[in-house]
N, CA, C and O atoms as a DFTB+ gen file, in Angstrom:
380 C
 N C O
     1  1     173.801     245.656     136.992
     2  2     174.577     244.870     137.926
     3  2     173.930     243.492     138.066
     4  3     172.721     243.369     138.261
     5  1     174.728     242.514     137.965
     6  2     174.304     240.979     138.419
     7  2     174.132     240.827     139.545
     8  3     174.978     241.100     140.397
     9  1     172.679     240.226     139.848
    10  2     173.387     239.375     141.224
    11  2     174.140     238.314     141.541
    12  3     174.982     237.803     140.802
    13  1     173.869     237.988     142.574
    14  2     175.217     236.761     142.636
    15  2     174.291     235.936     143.718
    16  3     173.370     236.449     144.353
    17  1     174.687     234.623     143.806
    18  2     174.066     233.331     144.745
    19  2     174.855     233.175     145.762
    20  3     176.007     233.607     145.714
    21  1     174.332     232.480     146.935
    22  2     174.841     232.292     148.033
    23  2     175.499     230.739     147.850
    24  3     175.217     230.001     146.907
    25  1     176.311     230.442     148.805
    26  2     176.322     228.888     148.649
    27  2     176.355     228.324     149.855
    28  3     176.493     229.040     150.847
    29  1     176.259     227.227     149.943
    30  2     176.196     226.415     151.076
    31  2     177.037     226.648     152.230
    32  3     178.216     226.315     152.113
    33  1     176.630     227.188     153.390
    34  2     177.177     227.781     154.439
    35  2     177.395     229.297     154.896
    36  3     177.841     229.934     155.850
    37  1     176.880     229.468     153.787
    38  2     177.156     231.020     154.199
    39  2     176.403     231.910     154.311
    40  3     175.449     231.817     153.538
    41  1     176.395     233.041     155.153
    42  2     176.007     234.127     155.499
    43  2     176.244     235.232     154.878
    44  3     177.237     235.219     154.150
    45  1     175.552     236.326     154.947
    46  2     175.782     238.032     154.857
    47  2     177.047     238.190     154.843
    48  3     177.638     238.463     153.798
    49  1     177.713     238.031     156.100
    50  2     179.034     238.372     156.241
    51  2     180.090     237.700     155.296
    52  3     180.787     238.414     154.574
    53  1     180.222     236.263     155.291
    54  2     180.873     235.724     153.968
    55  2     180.418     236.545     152.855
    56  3     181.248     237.444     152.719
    57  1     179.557     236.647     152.060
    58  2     179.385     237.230     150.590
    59  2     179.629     238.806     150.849
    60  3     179.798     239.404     149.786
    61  1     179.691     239.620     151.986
    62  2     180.054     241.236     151.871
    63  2     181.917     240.644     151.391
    64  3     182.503     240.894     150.338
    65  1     182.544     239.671     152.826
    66  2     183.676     239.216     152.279
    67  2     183.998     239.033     150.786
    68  3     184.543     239.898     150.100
    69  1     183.700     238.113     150.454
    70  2     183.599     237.776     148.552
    71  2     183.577     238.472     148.053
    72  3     184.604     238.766     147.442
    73  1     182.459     239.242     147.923
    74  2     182.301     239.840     146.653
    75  2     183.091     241.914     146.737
    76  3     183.309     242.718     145.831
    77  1     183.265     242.011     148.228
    78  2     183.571     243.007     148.439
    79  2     184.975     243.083     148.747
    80  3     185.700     243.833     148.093
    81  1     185.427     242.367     149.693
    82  2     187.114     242.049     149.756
    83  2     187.072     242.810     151.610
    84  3     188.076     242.854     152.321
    85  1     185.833     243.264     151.990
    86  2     185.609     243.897     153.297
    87  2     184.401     243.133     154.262
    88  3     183.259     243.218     153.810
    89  1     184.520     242.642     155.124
    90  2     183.480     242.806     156.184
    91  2     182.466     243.740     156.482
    92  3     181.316     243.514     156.860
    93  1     183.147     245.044     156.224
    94  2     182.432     246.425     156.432
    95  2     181.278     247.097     156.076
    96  3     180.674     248.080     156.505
    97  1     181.099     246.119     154.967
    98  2     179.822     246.131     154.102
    99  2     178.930     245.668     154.151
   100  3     178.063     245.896     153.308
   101  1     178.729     244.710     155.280
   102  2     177.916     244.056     155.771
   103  2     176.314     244.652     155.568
   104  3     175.497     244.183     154.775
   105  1     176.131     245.586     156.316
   106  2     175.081     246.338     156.729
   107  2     174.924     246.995     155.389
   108  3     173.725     246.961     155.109
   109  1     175.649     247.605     154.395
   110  2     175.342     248.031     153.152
   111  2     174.685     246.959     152.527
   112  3     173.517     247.195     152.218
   113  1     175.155     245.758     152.238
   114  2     174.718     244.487     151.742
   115  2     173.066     244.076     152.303
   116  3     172.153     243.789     151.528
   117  1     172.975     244.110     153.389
   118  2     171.887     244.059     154.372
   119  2     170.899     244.785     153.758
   120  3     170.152     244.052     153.111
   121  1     170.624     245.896     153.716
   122  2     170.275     246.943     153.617
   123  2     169.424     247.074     151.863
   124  3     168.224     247.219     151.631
   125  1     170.566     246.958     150.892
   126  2     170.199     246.711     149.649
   127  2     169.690     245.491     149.129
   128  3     169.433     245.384     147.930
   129  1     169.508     244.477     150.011
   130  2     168.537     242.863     149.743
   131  2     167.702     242.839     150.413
   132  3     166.923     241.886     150.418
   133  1     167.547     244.090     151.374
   134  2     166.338     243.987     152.202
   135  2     166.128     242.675     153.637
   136  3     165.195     241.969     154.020
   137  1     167.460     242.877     154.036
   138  2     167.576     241.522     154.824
   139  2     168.309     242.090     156.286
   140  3     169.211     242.925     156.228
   141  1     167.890     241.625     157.396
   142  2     168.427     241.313     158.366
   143  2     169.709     240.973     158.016
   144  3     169.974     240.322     157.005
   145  1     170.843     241.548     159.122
   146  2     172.583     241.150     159.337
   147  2     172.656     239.847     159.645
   148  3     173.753     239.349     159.390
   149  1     171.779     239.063     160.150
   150  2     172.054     237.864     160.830
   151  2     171.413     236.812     160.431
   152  3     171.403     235.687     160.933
   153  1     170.526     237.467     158.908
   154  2     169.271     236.429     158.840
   155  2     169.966     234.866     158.079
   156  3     171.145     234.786     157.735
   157  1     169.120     233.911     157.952
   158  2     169.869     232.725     157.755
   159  2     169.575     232.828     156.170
   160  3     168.681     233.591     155.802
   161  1     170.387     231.995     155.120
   162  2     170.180     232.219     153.742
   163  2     170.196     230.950     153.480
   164  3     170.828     230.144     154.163
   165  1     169.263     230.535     152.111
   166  2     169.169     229.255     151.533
   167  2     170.550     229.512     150.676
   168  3     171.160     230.553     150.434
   169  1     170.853     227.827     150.231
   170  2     171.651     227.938     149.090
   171  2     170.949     228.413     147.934
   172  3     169.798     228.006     147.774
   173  1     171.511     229.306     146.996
   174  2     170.893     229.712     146.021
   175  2     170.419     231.295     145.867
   176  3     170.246     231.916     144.818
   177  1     170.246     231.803     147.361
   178  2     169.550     232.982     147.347
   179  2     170.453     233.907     146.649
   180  3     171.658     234.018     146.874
   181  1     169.565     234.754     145.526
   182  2     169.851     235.813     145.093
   183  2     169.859     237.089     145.652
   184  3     168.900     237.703     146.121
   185  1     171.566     237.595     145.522
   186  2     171.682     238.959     146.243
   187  2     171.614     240.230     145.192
   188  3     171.667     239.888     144.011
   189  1     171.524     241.406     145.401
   190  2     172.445     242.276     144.730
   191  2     173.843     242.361     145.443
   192  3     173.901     242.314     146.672
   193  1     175.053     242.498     144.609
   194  2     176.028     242.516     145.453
   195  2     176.353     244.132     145.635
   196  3     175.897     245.095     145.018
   197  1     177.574     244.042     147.004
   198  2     177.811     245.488     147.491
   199  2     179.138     245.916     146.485
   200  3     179.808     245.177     145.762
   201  1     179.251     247.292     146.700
   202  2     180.386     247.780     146.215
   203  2     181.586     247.004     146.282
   204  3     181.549     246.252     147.256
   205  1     182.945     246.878     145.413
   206  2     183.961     246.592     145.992
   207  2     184.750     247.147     146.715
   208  3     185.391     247.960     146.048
   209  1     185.108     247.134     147.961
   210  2     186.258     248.058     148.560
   211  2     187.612     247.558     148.449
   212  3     188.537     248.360     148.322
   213  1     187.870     245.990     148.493
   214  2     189.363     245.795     148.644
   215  2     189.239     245.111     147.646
   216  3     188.247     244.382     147.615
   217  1     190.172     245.091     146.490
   218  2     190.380     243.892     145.494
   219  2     191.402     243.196     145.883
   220  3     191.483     241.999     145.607
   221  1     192.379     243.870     146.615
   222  2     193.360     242.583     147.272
   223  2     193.146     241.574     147.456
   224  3     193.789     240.633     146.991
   225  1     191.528     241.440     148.681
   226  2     191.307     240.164     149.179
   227  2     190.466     239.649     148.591
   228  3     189.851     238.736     149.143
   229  1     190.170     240.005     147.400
   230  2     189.275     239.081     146.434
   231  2     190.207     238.746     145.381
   232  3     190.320     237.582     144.996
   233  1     190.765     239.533     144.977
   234  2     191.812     238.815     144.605
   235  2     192.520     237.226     145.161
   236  3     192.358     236.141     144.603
   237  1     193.078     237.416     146.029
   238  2     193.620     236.454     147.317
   239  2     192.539     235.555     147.178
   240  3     193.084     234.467     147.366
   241  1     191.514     235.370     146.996
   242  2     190.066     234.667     147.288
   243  2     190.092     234.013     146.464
   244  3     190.519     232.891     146.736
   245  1     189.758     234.214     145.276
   246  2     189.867     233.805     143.788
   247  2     190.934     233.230     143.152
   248  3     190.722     232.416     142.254
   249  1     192.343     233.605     143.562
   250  2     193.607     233.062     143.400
   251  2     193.690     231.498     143.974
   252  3     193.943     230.395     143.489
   253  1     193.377     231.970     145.128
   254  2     193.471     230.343     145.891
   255  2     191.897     229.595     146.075
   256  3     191.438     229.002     147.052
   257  1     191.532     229.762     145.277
   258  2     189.901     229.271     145.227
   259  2     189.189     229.085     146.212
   260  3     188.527     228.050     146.291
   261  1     189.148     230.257     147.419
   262  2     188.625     229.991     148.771
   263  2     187.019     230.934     148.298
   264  3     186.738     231.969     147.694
   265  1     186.273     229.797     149.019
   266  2     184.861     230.559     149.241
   267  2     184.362     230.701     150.549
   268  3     183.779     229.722     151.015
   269  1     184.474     231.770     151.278
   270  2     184.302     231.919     152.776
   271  2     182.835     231.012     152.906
   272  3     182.086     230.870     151.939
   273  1     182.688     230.701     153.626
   274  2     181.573     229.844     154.245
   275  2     181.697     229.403     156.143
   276  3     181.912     228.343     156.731
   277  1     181.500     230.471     156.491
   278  2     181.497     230.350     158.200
   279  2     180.543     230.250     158.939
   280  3     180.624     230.825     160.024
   281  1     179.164     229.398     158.567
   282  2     177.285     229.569     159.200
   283  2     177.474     227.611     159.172
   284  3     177.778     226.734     158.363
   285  1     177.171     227.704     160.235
   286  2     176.966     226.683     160.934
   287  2     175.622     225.996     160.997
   288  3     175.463     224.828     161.353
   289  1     174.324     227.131     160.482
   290  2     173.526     226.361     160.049
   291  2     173.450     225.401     159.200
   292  3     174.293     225.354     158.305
   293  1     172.576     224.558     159.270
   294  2     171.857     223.367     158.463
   295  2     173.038     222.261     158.534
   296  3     172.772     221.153     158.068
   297  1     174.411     222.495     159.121
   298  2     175.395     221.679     159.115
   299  2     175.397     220.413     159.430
   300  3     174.648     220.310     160.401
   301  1     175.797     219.451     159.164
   302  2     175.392     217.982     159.970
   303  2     176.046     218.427     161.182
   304  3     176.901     219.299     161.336
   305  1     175.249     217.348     162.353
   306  2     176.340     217.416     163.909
   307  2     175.847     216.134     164.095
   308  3     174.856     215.555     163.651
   309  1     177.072     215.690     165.120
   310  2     176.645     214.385     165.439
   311  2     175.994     214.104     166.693
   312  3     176.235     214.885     167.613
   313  1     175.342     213.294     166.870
   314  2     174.032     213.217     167.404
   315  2     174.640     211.679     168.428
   316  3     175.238     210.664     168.072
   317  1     174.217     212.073     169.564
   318  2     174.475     210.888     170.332
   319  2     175.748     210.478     171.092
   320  3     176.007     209.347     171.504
   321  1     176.515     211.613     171.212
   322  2     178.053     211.582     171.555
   323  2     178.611     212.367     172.280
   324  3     178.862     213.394     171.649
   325  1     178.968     212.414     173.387
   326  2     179.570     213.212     174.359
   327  2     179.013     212.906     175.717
   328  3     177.921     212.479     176.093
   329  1     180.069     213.246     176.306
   330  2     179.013     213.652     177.951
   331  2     178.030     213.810     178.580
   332  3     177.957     213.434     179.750
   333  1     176.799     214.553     177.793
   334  2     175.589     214.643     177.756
   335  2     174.837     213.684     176.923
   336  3     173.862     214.169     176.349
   337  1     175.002     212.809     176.787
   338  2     174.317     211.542     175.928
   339  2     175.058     210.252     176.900
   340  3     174.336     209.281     176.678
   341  1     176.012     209.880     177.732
   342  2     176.756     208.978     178.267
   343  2     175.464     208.599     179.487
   344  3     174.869     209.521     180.046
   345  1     175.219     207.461     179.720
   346  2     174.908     206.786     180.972
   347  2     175.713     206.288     181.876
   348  3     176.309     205.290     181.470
   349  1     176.044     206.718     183.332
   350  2     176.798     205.818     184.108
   351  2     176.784     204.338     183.979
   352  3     175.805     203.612     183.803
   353  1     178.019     204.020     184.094
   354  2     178.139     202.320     184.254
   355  2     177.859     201.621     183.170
   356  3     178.340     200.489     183.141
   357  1     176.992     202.085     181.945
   358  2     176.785     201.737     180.679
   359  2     177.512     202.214     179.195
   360  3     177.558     201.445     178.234
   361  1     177.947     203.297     179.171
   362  2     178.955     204.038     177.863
   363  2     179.791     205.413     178.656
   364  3     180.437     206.349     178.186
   365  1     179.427     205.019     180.079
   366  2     180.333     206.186     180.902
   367  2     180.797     205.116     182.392
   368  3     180.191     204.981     183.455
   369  1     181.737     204.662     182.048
   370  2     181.885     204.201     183.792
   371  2     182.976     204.515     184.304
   372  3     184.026     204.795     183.726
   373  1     182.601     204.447     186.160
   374  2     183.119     205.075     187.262
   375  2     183.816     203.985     187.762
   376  3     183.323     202.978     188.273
   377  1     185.208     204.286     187.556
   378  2     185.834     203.117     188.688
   379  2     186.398     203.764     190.016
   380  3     186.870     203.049     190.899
């Protein structure tokens, strides 16, 4: 069996998605890389992948060239903007 790489943004749960067509596999996936459900992944990291359960939705995946990616780590955010960064009377004023 090959493994397979992670890519930018994604988690455990995306690649059980991918490569499995299930969520459900999560913890199987977990389990056989020796990894925490929640742990954070570089781009690049090598998995073993889990069983397939649904080919429908990998199918569906692959058809429309979607690569789940839902981890919010390492993401840019913007810095310096909102409500909590505003000074009265200076980039927030009270009339």
């Amino acid at each position: 069996m090959q493994n397979i790489e992670s890519k930018q943004g994604q988690w455990l749960g995306d690649i059980a998605v991918r490569e499995s067509g299930d969520i459900s596999v999560l913890f199987e996936l977990a389990v056989k890389n020796n990894l925490s459900p929640t742990e954070s992944l570089t781009i690049g990291s090598r998995l073993t992948p889990p069983a397939i359960t649904n080919k429908r939705v990998i199918n569906f995946l692959e058809r429309n060239n979607v690569q789940p990616a839902t981890s919010d780590i390492g993401s840019s955010q913007v810095v310096g903007r909102g409500i909590g960064n505003m000074t009265i009377n200076v980039n927030f004023i009270v009339s």
